[in-house]
OpenMM code with the backbone's topology and positions (N, CA, C; nanometers):
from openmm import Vec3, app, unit

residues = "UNK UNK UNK UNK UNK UNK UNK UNK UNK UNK UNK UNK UNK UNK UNK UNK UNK UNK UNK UNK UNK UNK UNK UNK UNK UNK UNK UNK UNK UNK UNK UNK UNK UNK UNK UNK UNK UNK UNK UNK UNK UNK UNK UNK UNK UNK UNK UNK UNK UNK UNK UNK UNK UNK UNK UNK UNK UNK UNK UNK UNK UNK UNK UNK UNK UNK UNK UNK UNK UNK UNK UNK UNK UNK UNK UNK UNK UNK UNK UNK UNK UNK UNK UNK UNK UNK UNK UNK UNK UNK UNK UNK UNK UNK UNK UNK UNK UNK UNK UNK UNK UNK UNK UNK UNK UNK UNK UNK UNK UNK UNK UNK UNK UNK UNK UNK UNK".split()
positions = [
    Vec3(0.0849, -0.1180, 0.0000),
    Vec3(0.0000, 0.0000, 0.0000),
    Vec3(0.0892, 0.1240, 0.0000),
    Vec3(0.0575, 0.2132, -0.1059),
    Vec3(0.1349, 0.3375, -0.0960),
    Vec3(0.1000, 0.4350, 0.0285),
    Vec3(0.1762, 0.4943, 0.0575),
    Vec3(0.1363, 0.6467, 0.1030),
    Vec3(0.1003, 0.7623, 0.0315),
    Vec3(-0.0017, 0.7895, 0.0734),
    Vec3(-0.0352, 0.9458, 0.0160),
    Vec3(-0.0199, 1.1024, 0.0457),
    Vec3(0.0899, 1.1341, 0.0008),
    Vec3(0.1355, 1.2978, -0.0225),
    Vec3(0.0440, 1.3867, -0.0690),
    Vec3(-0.0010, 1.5065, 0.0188),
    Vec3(-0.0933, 1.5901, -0.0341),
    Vec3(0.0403, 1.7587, -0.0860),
    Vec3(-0.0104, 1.8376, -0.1547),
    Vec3(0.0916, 1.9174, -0.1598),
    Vec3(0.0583, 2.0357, -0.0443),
    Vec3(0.1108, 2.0680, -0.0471),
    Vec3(0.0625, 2.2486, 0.0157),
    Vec3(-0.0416, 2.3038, -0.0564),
    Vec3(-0.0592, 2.3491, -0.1468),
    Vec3(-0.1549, 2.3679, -0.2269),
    Vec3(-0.2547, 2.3045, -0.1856),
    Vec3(-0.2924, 2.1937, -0.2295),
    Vec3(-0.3946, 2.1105, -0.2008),
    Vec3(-0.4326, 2.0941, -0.0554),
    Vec3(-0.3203, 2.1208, 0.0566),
    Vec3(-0.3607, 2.0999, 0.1834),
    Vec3(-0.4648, 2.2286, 0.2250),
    Vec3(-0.4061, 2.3095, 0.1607),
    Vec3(-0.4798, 2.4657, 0.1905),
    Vec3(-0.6422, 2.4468, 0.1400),
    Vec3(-0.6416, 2.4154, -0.0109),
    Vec3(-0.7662, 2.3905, -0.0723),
    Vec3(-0.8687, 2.2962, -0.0222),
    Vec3(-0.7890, 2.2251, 0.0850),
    Vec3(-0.9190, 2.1251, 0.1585),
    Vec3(-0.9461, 2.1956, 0.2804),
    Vec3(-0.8958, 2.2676, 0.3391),
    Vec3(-0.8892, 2.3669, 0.4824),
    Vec3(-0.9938, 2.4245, 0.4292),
    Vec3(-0.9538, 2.5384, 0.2975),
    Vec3(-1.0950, 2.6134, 0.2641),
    Vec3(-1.1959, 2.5075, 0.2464),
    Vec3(-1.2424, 2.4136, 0.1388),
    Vec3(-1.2816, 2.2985, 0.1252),
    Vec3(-1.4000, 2.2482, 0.2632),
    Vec3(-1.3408, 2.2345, 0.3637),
    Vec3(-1.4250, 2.1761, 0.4967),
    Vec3(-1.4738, 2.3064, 0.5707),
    Vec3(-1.4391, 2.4565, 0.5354),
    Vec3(-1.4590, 2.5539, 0.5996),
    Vec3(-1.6121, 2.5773, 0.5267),
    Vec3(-1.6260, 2.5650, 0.3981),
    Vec3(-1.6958, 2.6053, 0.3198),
    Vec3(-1.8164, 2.5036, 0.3433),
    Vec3(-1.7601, 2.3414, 0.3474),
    Vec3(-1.9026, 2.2351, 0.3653),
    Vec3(-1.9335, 2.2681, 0.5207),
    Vec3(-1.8950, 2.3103, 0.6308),
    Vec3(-1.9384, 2.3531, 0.6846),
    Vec3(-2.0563, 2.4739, 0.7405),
    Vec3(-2.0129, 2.5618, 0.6582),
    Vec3(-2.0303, 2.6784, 0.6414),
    Vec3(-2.1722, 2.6715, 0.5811),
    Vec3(-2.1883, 2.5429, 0.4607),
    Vec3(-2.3523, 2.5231, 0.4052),
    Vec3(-2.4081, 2.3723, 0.4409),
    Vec3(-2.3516, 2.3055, 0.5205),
    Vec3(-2.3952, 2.1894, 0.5393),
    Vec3(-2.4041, 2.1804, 0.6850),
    Vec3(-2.3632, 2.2741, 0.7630),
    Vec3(-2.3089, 2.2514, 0.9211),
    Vec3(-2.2206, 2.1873, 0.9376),
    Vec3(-2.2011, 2.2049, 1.0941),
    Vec3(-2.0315, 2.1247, 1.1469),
    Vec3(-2.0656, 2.0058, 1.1110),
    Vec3(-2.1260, 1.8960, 1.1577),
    Vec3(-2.1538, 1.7564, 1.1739),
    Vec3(-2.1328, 1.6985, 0.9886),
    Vec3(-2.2685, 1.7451, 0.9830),
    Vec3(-2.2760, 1.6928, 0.8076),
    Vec3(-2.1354, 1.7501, 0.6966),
    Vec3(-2.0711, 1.8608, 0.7970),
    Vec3(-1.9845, 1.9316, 0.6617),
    Vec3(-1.8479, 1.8361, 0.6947),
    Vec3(-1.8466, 1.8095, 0.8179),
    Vec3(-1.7269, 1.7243, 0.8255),
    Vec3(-1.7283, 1.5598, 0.7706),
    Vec3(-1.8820, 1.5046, 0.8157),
    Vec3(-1.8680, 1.3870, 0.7324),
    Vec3(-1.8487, 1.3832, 0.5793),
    Vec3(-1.8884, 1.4977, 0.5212),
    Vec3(-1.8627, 1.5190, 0.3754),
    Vec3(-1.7538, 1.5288, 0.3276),
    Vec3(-1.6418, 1.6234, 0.3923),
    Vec3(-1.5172, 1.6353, 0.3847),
    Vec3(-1.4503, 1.4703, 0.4090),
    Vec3(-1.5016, 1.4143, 0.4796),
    Vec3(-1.3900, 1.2595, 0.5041),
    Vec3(-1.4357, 1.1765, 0.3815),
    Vec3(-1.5749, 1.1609, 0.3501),
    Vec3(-1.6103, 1.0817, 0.2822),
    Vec3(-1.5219, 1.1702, 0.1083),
    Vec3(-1.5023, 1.2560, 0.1147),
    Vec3(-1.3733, 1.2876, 0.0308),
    Vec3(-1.2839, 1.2716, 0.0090),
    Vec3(-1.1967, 1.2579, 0.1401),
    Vec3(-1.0713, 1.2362, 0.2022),
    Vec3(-1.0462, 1.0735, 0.1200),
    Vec3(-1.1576, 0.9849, 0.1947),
    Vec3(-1.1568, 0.8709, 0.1822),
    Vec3(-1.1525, 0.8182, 0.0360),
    Vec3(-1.2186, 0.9002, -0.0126),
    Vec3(-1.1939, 0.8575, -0.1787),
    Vec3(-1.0853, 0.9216, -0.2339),
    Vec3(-0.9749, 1.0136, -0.1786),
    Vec3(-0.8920, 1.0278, -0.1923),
    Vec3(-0.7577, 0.9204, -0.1756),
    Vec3(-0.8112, 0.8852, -0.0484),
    Vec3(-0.7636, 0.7717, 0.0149),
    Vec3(-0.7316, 0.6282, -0.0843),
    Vec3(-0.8394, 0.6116, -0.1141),
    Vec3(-0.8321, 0.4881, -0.2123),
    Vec3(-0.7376, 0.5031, -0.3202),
    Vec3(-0.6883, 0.5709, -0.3680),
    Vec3(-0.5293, 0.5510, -0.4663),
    Vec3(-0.4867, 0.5165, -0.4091),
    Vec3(-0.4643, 0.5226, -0.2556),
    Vec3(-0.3320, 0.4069, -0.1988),
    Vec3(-0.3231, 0.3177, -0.2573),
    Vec3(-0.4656, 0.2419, -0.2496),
    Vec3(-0.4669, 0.0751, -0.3041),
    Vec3(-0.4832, 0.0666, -0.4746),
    Vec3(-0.5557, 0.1983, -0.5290),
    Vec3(-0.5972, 0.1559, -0.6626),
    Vec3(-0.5472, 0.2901, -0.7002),
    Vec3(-0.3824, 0.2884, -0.7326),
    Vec3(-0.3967, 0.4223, -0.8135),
    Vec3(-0.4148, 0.4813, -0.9334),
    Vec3(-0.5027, 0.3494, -1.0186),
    Vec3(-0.4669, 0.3442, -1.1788),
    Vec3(-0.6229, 0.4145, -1.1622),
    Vec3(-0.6576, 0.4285, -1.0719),
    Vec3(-0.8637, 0.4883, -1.0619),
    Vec3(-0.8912, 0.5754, -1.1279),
    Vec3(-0.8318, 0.6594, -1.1746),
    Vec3(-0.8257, 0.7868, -1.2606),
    Vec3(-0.7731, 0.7607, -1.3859),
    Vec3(-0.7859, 0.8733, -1.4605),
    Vec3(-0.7656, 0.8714, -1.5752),
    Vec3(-0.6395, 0.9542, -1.6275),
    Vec3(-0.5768, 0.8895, -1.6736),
    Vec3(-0.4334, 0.9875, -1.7097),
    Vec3(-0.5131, 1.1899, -1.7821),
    Vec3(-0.4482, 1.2688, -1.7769),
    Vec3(-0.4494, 1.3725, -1.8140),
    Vec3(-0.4979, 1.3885, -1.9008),
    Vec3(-0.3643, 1.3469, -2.0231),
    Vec3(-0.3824, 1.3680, -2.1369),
    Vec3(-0.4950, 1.2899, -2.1956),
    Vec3(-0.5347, 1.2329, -2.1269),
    Vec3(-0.7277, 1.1103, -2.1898),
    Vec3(-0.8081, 1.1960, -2.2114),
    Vec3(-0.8087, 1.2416, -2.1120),
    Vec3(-0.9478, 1.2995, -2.0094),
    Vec3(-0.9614, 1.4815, -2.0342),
    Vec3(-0.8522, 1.5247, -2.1082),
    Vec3(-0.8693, 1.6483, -2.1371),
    Vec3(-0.8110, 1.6735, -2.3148),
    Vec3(-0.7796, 1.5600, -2.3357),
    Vec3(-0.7270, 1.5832, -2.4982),
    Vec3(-0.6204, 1.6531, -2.5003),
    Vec3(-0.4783, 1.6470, -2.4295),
    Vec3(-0.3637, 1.7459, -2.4167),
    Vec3(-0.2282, 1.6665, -2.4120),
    Vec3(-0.1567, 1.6784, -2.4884),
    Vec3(0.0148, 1.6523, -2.4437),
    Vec3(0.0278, 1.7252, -2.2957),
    Vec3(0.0666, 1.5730, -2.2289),
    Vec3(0.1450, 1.6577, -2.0945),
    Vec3(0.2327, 1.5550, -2.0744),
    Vec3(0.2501, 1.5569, -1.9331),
    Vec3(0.3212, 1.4319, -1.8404),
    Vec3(0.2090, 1.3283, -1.8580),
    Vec3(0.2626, 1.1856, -1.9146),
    Vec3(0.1837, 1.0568, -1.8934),
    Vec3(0.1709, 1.0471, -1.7644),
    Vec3(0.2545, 1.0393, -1.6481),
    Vec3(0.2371, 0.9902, -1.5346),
    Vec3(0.1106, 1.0901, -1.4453),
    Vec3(0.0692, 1.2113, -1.5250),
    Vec3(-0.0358, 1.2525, -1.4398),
    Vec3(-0.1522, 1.2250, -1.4747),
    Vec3(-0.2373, 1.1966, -1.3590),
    Vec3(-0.3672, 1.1192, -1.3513),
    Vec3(-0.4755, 1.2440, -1.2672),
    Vec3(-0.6077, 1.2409, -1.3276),
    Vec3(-0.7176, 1.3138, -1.2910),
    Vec3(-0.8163, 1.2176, -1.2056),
    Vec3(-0.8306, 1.2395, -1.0894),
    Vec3(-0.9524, 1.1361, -1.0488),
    Vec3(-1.0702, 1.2903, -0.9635),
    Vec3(-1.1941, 1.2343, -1.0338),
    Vec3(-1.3304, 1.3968, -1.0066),
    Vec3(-1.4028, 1.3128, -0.9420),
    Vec3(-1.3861, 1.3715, -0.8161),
    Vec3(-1.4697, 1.3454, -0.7099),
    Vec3(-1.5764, 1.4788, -0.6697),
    Vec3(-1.7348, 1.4705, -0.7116),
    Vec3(-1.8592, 1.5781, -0.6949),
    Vec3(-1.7550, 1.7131, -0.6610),
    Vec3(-1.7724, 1.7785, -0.7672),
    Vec3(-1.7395, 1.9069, -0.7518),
    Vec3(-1.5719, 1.9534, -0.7336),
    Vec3(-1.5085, 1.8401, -0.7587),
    Vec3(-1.3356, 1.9110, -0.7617),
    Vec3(-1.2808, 1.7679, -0.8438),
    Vec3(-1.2135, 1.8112, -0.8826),
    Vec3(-1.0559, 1.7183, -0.9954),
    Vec3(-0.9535, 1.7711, -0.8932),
    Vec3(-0.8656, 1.5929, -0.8857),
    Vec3(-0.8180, 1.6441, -0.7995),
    Vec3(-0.6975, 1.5571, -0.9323),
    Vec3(-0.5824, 1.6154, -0.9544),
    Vec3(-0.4502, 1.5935, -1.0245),
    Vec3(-0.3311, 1.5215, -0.9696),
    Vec3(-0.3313, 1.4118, -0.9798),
    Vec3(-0.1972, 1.3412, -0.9099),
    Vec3(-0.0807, 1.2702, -0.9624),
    Vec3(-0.0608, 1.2116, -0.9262),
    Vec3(0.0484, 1.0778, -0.9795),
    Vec3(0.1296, 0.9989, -0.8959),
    Vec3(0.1916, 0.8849, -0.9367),
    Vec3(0.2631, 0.7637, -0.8378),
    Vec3(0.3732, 0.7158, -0.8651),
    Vec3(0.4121, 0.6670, -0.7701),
    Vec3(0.5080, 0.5275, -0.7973),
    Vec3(0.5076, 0.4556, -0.7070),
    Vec3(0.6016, 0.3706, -0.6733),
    Vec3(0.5995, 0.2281, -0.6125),
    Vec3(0.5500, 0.2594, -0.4421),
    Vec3(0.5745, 0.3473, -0.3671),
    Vec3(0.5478, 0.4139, -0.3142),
    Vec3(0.4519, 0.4669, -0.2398),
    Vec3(0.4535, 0.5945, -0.3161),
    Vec3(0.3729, 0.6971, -0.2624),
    Vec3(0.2445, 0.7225, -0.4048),
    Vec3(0.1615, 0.8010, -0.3557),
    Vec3(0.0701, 0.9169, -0.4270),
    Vec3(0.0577, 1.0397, -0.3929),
    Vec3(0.1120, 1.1295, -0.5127),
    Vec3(0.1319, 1.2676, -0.4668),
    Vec3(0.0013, 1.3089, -0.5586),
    Vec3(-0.0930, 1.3657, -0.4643),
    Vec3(-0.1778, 1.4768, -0.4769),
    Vec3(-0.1132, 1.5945, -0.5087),
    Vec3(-0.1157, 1.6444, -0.6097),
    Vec3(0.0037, 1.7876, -0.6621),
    Vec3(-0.1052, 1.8426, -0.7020),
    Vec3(-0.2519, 1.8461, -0.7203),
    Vec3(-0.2857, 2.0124, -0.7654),
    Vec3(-0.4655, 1.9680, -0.6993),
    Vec3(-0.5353, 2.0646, -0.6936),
    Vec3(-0.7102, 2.0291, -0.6969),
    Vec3(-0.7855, 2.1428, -0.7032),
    Vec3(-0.8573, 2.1292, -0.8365),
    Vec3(-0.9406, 2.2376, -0.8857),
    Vec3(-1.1150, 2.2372, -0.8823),
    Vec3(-1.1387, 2.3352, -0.8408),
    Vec3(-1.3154, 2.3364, -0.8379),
    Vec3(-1.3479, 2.3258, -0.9669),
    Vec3(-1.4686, 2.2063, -0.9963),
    Vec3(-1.5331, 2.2353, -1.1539),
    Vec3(-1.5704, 2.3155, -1.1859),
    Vec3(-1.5701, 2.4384, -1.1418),
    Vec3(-1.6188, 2.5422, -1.2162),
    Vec3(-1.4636, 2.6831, -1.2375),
    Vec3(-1.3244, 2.5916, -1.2212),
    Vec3(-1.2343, 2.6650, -1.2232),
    Vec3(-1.2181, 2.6118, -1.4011),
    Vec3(-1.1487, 2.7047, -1.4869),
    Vec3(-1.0819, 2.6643, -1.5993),
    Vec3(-0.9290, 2.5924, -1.5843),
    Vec3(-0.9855, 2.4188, -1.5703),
    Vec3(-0.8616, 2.3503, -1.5223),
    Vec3(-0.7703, 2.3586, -1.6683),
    Vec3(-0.7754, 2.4005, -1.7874),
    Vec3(-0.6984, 2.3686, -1.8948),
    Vec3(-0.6421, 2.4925, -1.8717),
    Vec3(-0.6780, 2.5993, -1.8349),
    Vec3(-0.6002, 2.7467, -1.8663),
    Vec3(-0.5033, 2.7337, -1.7095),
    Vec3(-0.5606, 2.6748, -1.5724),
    Vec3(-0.4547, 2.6962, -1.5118),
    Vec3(-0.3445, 2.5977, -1.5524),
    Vec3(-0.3362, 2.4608, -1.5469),
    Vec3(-0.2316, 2.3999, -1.6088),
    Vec3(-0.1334, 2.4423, -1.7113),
    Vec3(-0.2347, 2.4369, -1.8402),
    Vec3(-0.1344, 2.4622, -1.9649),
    Vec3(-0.1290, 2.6130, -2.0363),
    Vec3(-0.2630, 2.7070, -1.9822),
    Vec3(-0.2510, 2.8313, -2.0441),
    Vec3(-0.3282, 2.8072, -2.1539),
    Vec3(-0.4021, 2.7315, -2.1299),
    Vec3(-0.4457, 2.6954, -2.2757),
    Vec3(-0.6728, 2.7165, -2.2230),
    Vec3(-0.7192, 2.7682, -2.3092),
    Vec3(-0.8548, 2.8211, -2.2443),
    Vec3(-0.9776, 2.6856, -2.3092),
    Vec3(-1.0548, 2.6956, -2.2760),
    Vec3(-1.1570, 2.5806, -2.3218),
    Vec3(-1.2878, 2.6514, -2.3322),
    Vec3(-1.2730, 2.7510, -2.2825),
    Vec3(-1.3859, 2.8785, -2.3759),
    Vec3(-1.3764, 2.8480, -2.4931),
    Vec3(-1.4651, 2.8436, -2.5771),
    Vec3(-1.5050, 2.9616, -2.6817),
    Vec3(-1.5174, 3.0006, -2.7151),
    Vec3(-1.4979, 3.1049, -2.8584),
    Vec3(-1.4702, 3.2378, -2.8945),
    Vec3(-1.5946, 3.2775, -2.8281),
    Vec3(-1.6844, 3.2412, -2.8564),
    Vec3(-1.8232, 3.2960, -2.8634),
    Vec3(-1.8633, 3.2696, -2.7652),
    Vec3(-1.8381, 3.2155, -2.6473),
    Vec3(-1.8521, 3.2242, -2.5050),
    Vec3(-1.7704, 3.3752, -2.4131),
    Vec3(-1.6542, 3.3706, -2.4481),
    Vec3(-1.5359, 3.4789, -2.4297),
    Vec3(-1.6380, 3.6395, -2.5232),
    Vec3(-1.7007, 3.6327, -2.6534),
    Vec3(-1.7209, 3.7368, -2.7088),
    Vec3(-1.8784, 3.7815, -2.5920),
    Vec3(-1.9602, 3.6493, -2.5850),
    Vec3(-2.0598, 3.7012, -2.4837),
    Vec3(-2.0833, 3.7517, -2.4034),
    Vec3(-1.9853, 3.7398, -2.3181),
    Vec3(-1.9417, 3.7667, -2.1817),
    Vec3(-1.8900, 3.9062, -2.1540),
    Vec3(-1.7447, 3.9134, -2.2598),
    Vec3(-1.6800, 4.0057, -2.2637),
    Vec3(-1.5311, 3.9906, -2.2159),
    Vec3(-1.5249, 3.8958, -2.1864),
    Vec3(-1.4153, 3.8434, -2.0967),
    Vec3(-1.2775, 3.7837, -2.1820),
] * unit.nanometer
topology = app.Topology()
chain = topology.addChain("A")
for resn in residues:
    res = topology.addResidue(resn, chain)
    for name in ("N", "CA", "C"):
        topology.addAtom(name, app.Element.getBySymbol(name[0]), res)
């Protein structure tokens, strides 16, 4: 069984993360929500192939070894070896995960011209 490495980043983003299911779910329910997260985080220990490499799952040249596993409302970005699992990034679905990674936007002209943005 590996160990699982969260980054800094990601440690921060679950702090806000349980502040927030709290915040609309209450203490009790916001914390069981947060573990039952955790926990499926958890499970790459044993199964870290659970996700889907990057480049699958978003149509992009990157690193093969990085893997996307979307758990309700966040992608969380990782990768392994014999080891460990490093949790290295986790984005809200409603963040533009292609523009923070690669700089690269998944707008639409005509989404971007609507808006104004």
């Amino acid at each position: 069984m590996r160990d699982v490495i969260y980054s800094d980043e990601v440690m921060d983003r679950l702090d806000k993360l349980k502040e927030n299911l709290i915040e609309y779910q209450g203490e009790k329910k916001g914390k069981k929500t947060l573990c039952e997260i955790v926990d499926r985080i958890e499970e790459l220990a044993v199964f870290p192939g659970k996700g889907l490499p990057v480049s699958e799952r978003f149509n992009v040249n990157c690193n093969p070894a990085w893997h996307v596993l979307y758990i309700p409302m966040n992608y969380y970005i990782y990768k392994w070896d014999d080891e460990h699992v490093y949790i290295l990034k986790m984005y809200d679905y409603r963040e533009d995960i292609m523009q923070r990674l690669f700089g690269t936007s998944m707008r639409s002209l005509e989404s971007i011209k609507y808006w104004g943005e």
